[in-house]
C-alpha positions in Angstrom: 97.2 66.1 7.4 93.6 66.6 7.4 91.8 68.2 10.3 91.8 66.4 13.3 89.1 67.4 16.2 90.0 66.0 19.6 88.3 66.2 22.9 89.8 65.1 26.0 87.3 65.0 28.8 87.0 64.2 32.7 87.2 65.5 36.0 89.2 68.4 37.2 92.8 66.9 38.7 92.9 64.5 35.8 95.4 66.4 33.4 92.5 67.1 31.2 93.9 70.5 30.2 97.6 69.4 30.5 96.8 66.4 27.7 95.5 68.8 25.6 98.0 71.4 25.6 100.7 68.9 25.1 98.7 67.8 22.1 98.5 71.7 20.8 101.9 72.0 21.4 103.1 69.8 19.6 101.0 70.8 16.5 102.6 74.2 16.8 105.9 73.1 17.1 104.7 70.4 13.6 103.5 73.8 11.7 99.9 73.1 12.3 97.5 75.2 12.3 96.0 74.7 15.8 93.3 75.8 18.0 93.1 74.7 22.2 90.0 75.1 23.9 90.2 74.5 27.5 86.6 74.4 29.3 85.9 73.6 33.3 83.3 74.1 35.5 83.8 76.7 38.9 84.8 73.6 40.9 88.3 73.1 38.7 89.7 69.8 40.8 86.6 67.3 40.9 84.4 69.6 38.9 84.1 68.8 34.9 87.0 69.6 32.8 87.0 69.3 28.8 89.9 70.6 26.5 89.3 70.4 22.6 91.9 70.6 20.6 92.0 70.9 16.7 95.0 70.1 14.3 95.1 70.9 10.9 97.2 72.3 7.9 94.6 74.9 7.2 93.6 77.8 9.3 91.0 76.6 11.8 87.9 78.6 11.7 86.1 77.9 15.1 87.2 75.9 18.2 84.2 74.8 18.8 84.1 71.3 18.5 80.6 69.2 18.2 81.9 65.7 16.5 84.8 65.2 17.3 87.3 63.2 15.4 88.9 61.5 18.9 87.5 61.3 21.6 90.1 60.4 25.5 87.5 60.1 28.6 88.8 59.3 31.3 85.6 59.4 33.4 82.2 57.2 32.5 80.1 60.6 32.7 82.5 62.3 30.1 82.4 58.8 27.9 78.4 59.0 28.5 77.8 62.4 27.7 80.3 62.3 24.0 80.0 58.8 23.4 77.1 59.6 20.3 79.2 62.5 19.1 82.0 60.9 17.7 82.3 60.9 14.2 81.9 57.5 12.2 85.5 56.1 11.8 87.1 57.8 14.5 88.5 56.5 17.6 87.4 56.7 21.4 90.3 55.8 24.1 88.9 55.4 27.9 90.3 55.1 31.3 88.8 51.4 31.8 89.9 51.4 35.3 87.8 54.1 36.2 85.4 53.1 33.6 83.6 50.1 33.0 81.4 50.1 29.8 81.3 48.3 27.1 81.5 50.4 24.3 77.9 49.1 21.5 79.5 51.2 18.9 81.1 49.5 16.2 81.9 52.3 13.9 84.1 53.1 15.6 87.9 52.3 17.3 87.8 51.8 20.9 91.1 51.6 23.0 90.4 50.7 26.5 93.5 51.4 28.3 93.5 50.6 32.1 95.7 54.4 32.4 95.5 55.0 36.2 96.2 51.0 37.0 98.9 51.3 35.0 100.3 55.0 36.3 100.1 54.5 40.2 101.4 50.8 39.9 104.4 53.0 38.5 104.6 55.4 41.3 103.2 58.5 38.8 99.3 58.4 39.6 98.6 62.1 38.4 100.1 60.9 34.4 97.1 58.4 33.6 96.5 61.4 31.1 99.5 61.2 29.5 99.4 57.2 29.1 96.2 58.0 27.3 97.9 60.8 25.0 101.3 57.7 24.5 98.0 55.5 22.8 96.5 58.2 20.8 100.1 59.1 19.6 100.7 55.8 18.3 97.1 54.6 17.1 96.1 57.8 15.0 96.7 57.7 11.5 97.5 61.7 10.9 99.1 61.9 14.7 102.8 60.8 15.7 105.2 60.0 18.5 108.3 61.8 17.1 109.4 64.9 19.4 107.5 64.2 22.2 110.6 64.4 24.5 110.9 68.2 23.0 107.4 69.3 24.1 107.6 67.5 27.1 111.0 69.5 28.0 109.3 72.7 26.7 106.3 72.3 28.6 107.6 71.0 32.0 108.7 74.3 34.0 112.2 73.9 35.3 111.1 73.9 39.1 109.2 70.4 38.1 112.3 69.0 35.6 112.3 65.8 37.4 109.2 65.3 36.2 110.0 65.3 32.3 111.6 61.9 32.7 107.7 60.9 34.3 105.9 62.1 31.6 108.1 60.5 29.3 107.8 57.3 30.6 104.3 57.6 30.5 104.0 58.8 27.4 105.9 55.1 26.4 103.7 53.0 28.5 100.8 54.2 26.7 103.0 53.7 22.9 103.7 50.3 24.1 100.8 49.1 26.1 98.6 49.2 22.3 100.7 47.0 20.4 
C-alpha cells in the first residue's frame, strides 16, 4: 500500500470525526501505519469540522495534510474550500444532496453520492457519513471493505449496540450504490 491522505470535511453533527476514525481504525487493525487528525471550530455541531486521516505501510511523519489523496465533503463550503487541493488522480466523493456543483475537474474521480437522500429515506439520517465511507471503501484502489463489521463492533460502545447493525447497512448502501 502506498500512502494514502484522506480528508473528510463538513459541518459539525455530520460524523466528520466518526468517518475518520472508523477509517484509522481500521488501518490499525490492517497493520498500517496511521495518523488521525481531528480539527473543529469552537461551535462543534454546525461549526466546521475536518478529520485527516493518513494510511500507509511506512511510519507517517506529519499529520498535516495539504493535498490530499481523497477527498469526502459532505458540505459545498468544505467541497469549495479543498476542491483545488486534491491531488491529480485522486478521487473526491460529495454529499450531492446537500451539494449541488458540478465538479470542472477532470483529473480527477468524482462520486456524487446523494448520502443523506439515501440515509433518512432509510430511517438512519445521522449515517450519510458512513454511506460516503461504504463508496470510498469500495472505489479506492489501496482501500478495502473486508472487516468493516469488526471495527464497526469495536467502535460502537455497547450502550449504542443497536446501532452496529445501522452503520453496517450503511456502510453497504454506500458499497452498492457505486456499482
Amino acid at each position: 500500500m502506498k500512502t494514502t491522505q484522506i480528508l473528510f470535511a463538513g459541518f459539525g453533527g455530520q460524523g466528520i470525526l466518526f468517518a475518520g476514525k472508523f477509517l484509522a481504525y481500521k488501518g490499525l487493525k490492517e497493520d498500517k501505519q496511521v495518523s488521525w487528525l481531528p480539527s473543529y471550530g469552537p461551535e462543534m455541531r454546525g461549526g466546521t469540522a475536518n478529520c485527516s486521516v493518513i494510511l500507509s505501510e511506512t511510519p507517517v511523519g506529519s499529520p498535516i495534510i495539504t493535498e490530499p489523496d481523497v477527498l469526502v465533503a459532505m458540505n459545498l463550503p468544505s467541497l469549495e474550500k479543498y476542491i483545488d487541493t486534491v491531488v491529480p488522480g485522486g478521487q473526491i466523493y460529495l454529499d450531492s444532496s446537500l451539494i449541488q456543483y458540478e465538479v470542472k475537474r477532470t483529473d480527477v474521480q468524482v462520486f456524487a453520492i446523494p448520502a443523506t437522500a439515501m440515509a433518512k429515506e432509510n430511517n438512519m439520517a445521522s449515517l450519510a457519513n458512513m454511506i460516503l465511507v461504504g463508496a470510498l471503501l469500495e472505489n479506492h484502489p489501496e482501500l478495502s471493505f473486508d472487516g468493516t463489521d469488526t471495527v464497526v463492533s469495536d467502535l460502537v460502545p455497547p450502550k449504542k449496540a443497536a446501532l452496529v447493525e445501522l452503520n453496517m447497512k450503511a456502510l453497504s448502501m454506500g458499497k452498492e450504490y457505486t456499482k
